[in-house]
N, C-alpha and C positions, 0 to 999 in steps of 0.2 A: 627530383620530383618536378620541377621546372619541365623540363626534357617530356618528361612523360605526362605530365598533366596536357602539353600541348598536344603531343600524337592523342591522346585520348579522345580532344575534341576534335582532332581533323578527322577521326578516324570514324566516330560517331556523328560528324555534319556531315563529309561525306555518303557514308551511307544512308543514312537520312533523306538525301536531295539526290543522290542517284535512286533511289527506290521512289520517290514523290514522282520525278523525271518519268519512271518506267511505265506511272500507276497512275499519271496526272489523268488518263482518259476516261478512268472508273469514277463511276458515278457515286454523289457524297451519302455518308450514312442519315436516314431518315429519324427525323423525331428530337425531342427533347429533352435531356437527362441532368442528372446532378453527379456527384465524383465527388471523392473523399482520397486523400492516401495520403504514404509518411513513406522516408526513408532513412538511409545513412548516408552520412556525403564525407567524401575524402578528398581535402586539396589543399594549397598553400596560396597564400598573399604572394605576388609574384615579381612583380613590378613599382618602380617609382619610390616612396616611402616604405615600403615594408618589406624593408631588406633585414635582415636577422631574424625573421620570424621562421619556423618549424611545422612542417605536414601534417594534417590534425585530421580526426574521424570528429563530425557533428552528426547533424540531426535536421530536417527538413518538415514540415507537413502543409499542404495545402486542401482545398475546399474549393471546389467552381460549379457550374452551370456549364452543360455538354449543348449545343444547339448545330447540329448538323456537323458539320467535319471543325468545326471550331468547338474552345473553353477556354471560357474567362475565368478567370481564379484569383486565389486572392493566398500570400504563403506566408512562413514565418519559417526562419535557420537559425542555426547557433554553431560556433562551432570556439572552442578552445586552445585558440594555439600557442604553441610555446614565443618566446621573444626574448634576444638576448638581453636587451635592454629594462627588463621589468624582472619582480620580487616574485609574480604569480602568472596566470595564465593574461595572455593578450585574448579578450571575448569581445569576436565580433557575432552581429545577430541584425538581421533584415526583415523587414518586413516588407510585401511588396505587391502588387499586382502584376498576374501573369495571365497572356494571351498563349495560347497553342492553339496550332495547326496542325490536325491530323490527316495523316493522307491515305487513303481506300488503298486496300487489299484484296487480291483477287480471292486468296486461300484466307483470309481473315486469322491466320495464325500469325502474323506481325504486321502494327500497326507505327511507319515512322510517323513523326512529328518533328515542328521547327518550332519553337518556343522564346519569347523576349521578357524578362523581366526589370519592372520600375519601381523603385518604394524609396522605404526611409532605412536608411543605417544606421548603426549606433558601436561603439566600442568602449572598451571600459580593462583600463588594468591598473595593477598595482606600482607606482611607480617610487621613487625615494621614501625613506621616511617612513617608508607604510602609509602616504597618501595616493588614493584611488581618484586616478581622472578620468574623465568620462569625454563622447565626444558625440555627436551625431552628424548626419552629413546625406547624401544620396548613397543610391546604387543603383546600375543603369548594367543588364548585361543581353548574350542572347545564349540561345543554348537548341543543342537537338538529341532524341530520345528516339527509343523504341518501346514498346507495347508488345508481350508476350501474354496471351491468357491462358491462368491458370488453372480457376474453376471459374463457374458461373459465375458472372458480371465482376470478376476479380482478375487482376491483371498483374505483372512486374513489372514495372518501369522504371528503366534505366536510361541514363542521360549523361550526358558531358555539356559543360557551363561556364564561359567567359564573361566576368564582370569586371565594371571600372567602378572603384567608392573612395568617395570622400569623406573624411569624420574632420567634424570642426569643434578643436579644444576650445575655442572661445579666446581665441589669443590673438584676433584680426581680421577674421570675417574667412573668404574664400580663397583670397590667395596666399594664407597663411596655414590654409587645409591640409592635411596629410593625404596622400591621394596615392590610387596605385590599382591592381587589377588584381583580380583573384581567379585562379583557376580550380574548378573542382568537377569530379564524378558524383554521379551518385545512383545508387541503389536504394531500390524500394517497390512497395505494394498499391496498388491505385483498385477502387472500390468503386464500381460506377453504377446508374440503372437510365435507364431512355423509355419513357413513356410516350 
């Protein structure tokens, strides 16, 4: 999963930034809009502390303000992953503000984007005992997508996502933090309108 969570995102910034690159001359989309969507997301803890953890399907949705080739958003994830070291699921969940950048298309059938997300993290598992620790901490990632539309003002969007998160058990402050990168895909529906 390692392995391929990586190609996924090179493979989706790539094209991403060579299409931006082609399409940088076209001029930006007009007007003001809102966006809505959700998806599924599939990937694993990858790095640093969160080694014994297992590839997990969550869950995504965010809310923005569309203003020209830019949205500002605002999201929330979940996702459930196994870990050798606990009694039940390792849940981590984000909440976080997200900037994208869309880039003009000549044939309007595919719309890349480069996207960076900021928030608050949080984790929470079962550990000895049957006592639940909890932790919260940052997330800082960046990530790039494409836009297919499906029907009117409805879209698929699909993306690949490097993030680095911290959760802090409360056992020393920040350098006593759990800390590590998460790689993930993800799939889904985006719902937009531009007045």
């Amino acid at each position: 999963m390692r392995a391929s969570a990586g190609f996924i995102v090179a493979l989706v910034g790539g094209t991403a930034l060579g299409a931006a690159h082609a399409q940088g001359a076209m001029p930006p989309a007009r007007g003001v809009g809102l966006s809505a969507g959700g998806g599924v997301t599939y990937g694993d803890l990858v790095s640093g502390d969160f080694k014994g953890t297992k590839a997990a399907v969550g869950f995504d949705a965010n809310v923005g303000v569309v203003i020209r080739r830019w949205q500002l958003g605002v999201g929330y994830d979940r996702t459930n992953y196994g870990r050798d070291d606990t009694d039940g699921d390792f849940i981590v969940t984000n909440i976080y503000v997200e900037p994208r950048l869309l880039f003009a298309s000549p044939t309007h059938r595919l719309t890349p984007y480069a996207v960076a997300r900021l928030g608050h993290a949080a984790a929470t598992y079962e550990g000895v005992l049957g006592i639940t620790d909890k932790a919260t901490g940052y997330m800082a990632g960046v990530g790039a997508g494409m836009l297919w539309p499906i029907v009117h003002h409805a879209q698929i969007d699909a993306a690949a996502h490097y993030a680095r998160l911290s959760h802090d058990y409360g056992t020393g402050g920040y350098a006593d933090a759990e800390k590590g990168g998460r790689a993930s895909a993800r799939v889904g529906v985006r719902v937009g309108r531009t007045r």
